[in-house]
C-alpha positions in Angstrom: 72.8 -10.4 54.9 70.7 -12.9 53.2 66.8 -12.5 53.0 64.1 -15.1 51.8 60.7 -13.9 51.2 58.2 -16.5 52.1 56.0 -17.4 49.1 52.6 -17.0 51.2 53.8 -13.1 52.1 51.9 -10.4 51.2 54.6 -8.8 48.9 57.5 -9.8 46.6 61.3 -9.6 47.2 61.3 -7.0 44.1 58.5 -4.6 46.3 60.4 -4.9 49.5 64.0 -4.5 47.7 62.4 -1.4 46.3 60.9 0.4 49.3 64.5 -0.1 50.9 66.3 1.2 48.0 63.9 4.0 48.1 65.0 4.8 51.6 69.4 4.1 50.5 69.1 0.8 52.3 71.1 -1.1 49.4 70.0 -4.2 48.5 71.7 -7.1 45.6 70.0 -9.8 44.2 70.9 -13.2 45.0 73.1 -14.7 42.1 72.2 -18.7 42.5 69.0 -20.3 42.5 68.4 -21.9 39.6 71.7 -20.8 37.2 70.2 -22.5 34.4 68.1 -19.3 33.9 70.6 -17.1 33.9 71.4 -16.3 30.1 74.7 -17.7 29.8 73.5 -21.3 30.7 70.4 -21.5 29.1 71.9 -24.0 26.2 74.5 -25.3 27.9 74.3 -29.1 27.9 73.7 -30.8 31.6 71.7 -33.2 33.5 68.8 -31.7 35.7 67.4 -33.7 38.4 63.8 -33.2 39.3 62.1 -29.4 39.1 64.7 -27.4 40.8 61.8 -25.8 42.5 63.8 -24.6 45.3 67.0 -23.8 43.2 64.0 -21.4 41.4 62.4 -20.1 44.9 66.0 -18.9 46.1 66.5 -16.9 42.6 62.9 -15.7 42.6 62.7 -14.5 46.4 66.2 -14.0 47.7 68.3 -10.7 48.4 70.9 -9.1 50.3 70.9 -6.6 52.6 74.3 -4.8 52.6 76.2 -5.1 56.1 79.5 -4.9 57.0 81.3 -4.8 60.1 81.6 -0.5 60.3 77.9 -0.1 60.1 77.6 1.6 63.8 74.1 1.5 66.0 72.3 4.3 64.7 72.8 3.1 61.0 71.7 -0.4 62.0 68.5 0.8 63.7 67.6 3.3 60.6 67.4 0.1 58.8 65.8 -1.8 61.5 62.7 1.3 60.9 62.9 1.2 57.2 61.7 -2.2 57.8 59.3 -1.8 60.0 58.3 0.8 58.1 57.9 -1.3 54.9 56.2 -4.2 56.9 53.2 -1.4 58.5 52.7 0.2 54.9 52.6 -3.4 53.7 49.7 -4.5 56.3 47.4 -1.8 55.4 47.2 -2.9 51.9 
């Protein structure tokens, strides 16, 4: 499942992706965004229109959250706390 952190949040997508892998809620980064950072295109030759400031957002702030049609109730509401727990240690900051 696909997750965005908002630029004006109080925390990053690494310090979230973190606290869950802390807790063996698996997480994967995103692998889109802007490909022209990744290391195997950075001298390829291409035409770039404008910034690619969102291409560059989605890399920067974007994970999954692994989910898959087996996961039964009480494994989807241990994740469900992990985040809450996350988003309360992250508010008294």
């Amino acid at each position: 499942f696909p997750l965005t952190v908002r630029d004006d949040a109080p925390f990053k997508q690494k310090d979230v992706a973190q606290f869950l892998e802390k807790h063996q809620v698996m997480t994967r980064p995103l692998f889109a965004g802007n490909i022209l950072k990744q290391p195997a295109y950075v001298d390829i030759n291409c035409r770039v229109v404008g910034k690619l400031e969102n291409s560059d957002r989605v890399m920067r702030s974007t994970f999954f959250v692994g989910i898959h049609p087996g996961i039964d109730e009480q494994r989807l509401n241990y994740m469900i706390d992990v985040f809450d727990k996350f988003m309360k240690h992250t508010r008294k900051k």
